[in-house]
C-alpha positions in Angstrom: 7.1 1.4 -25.7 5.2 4.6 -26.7 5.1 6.8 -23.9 1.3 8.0 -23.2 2.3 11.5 -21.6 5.1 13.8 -22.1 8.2 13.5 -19.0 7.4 16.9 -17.9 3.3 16.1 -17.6 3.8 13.2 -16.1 6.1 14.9 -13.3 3.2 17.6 -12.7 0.9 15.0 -12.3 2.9 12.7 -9.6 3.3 15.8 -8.0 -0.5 17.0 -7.8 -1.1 13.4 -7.1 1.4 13.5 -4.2 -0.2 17.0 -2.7 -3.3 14.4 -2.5 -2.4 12.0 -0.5 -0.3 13.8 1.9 -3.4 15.6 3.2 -4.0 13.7 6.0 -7.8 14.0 5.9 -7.5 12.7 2.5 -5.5 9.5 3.3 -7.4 9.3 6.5 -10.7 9.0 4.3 -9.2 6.6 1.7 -7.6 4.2 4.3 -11.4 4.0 6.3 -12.8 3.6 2.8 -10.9 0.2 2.4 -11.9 -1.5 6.4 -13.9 -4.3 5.6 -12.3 -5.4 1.8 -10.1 -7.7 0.6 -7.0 -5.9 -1.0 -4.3 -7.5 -2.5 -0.6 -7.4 -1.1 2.9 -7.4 -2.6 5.1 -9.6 0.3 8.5 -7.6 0.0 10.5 -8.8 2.2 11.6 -10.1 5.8 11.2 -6.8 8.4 12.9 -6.3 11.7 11.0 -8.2 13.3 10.5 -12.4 13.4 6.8 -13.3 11.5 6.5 -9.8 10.2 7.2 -8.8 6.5 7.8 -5.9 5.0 4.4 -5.6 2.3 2.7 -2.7 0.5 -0.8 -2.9 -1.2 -2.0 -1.7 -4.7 -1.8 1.7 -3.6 1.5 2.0 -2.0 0.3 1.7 1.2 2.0 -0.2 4.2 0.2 -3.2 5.4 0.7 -4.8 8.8 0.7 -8.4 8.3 1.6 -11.4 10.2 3.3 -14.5 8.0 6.0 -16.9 7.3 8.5 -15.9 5.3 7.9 -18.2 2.6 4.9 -16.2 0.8 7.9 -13.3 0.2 7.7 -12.0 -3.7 4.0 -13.2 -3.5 0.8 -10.8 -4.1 -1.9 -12.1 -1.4 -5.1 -11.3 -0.8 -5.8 -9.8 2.7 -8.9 -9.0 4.1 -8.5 -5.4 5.8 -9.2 -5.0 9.1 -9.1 -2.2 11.7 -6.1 -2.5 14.2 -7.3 -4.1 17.5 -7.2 -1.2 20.4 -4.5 -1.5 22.6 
């Protein structure tokens, strides 16, 4: 496989990528933009607790998702919702 950027590039540009995200505002912004859209989800795994897996979307973001364990190792669709008010 022909590598597309050079190892020391490609570390610059993980880390100005990272510097992005972790501004909250940023991520804030991002994660508003999504409310309302189906993304797609990678089930990884069973989490601590019963019906909940452990699941990340496109973007390596968590999602908080209720299902059986069988859809584990699956990529879903979800539709993205805003977290009920407790």
């Amino acid at each position: 496989m022909r590598e597309t950027v050079s190892a020391g590039e490609d570390g610059e540009r993980l880390c100005g990528s990272k510097g992005l995200l972790e501004s909250t505002s940023q991520q804030s912004a991002f994660n508003a933009a999504t409310i309302g859209n189906t993304v797609d989800v990678l089930f990884e795994r069973a989490a601590r607790n019963p019906g909940q897996n452990r699941r990340r979307t496109a973007y390596l973001q968590p999602a908080h998702v209720m299902a059986s364990v069988d859809i584990i190792g699956q990529v879903l669709p979800v539709d993205h919702r805003r977290e009920p008010e407790r």
